[in-house]
TIMARTI-499973 format. One line per 5 residues: number of its first residue (from 1); for each residue y negated, z, x negated of C-alpha. Coordinates in nm, 4 decimals. Layout:
NUM	Y Z X  ... .
***
This chain:
1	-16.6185 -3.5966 0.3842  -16.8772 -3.8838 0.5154  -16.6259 -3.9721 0.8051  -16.9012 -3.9570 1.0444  -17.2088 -4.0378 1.0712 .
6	-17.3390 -3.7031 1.0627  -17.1516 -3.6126 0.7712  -17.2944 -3.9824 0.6012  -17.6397 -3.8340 0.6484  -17.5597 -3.5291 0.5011 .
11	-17.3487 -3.6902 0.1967  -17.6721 -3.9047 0.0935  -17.8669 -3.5593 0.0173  -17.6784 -3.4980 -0.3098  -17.6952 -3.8588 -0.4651 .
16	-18.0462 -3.7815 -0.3746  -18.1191 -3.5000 -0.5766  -17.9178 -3.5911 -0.8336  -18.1245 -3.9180 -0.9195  -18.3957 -3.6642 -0.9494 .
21	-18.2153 -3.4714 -1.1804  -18.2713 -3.6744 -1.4959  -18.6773 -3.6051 -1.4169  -18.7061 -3.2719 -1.2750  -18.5081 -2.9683 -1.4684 .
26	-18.5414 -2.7634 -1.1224  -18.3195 -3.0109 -0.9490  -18.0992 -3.0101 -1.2147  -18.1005 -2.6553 -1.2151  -18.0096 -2.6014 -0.8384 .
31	-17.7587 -2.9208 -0.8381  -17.5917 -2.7181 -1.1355  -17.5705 -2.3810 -0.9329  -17.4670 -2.5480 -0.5787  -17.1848 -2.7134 -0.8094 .
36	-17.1155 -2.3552 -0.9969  -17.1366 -2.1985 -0.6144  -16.8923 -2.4486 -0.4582  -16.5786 -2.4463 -0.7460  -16.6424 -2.0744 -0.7190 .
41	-16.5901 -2.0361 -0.4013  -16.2639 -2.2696 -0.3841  -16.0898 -2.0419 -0.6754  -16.1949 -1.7635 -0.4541  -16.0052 -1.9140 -0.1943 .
46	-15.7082 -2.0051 -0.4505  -15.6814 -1.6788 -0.5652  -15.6100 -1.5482 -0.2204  -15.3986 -1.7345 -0.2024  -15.1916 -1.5915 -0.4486 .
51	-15.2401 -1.2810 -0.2543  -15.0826 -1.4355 0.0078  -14.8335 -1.6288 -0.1334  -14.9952 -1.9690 0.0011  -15.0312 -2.0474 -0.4066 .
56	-14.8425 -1.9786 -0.6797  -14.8660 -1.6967 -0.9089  -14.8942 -1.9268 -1.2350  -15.1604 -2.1237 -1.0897  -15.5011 -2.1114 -1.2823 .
61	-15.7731 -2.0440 -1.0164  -16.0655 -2.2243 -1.2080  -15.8902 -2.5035 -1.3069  -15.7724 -2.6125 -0.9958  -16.1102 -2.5541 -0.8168 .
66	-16.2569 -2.7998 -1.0819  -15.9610 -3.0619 -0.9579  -15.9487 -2.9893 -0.6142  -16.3923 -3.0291 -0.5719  -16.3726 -3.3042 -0.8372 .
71	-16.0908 -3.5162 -0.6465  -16.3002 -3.4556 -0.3061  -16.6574 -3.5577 -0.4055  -16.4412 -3.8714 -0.5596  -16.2767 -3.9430 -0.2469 .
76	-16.6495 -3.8641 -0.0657  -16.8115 -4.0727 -0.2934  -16.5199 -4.3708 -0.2148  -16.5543 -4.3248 0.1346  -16.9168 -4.3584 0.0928 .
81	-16.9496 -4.6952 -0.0959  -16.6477 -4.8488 0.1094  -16.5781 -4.7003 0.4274  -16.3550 -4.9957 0.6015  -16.1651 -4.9921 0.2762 .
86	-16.0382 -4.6576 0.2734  -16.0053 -4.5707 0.5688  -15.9781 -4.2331 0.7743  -15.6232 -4.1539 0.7986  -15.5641 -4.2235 0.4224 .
91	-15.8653 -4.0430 0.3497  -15.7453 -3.7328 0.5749  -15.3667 -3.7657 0.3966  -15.4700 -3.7887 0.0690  -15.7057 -3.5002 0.1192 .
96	-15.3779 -3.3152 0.2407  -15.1849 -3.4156 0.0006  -15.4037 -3.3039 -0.2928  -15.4531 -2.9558 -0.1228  -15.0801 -2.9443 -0.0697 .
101	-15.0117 -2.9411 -0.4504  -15.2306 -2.6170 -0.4964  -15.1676 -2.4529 -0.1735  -14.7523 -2.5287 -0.1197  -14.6560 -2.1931 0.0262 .
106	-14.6751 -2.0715 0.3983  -14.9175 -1.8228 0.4573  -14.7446 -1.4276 0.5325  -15.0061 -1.1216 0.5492  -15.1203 -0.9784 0.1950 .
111	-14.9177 -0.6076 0.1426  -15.2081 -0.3403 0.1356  -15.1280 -0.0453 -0.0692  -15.0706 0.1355 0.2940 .
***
């Protein structure tokens, strides 16, 4: 999130490379697999959870990675173009807010097979 202005910096690399998409299939390429990487990783995450019983058992790993990256490179990208108007607590609860709805439970210790 491009509270900071560190994290600014960093946000500008991706609307970078993604103007440079529409002329250079390797940037599209790579923007595709960082994308593929990232929503990956979060229903990684989501699915431990279920392990855990942070997330429900019903919940559909995949589909809320795609929400849960999709609603924070939104918010980034809001943030971005209008930092005084949105600012950094209602950033920070919304954030919370949408990870609340997927992870809802309190964390306990996954049950080996032990």
């Amino acid at each position: 999130m491009p509270l900071d202005d560190a994290r600014r910096a960093e946000f500008l690399v991706r609307p970078a490379f993604a103007d440079q998409d529409a002329h250079n299939a390797r940037f599209a390429a790579v923007q595709r697999e960082t994308l593929v990487g990232i929503r990956s990783r979060v229903a990684q995450a989501i699915s431990n959870g279920t392990v855990c019983g942070e997330v429900a058992q019903r919940i559909d790993a995949a589909d809320q990675a795609l929400r849960v990256v999709a609603f924070t490179e939104g918010l980034a990208l809001h943030t971005h173009i209008d930092p005084y108007g949105t600012p950094r607590p209602a950033i920070l609860t919304a954030l919370d807010e949408q990870l609340g709805r997927v992870w809802p439970g309190t964390r306990r210790r996954a049950r080996s097979g032990r």
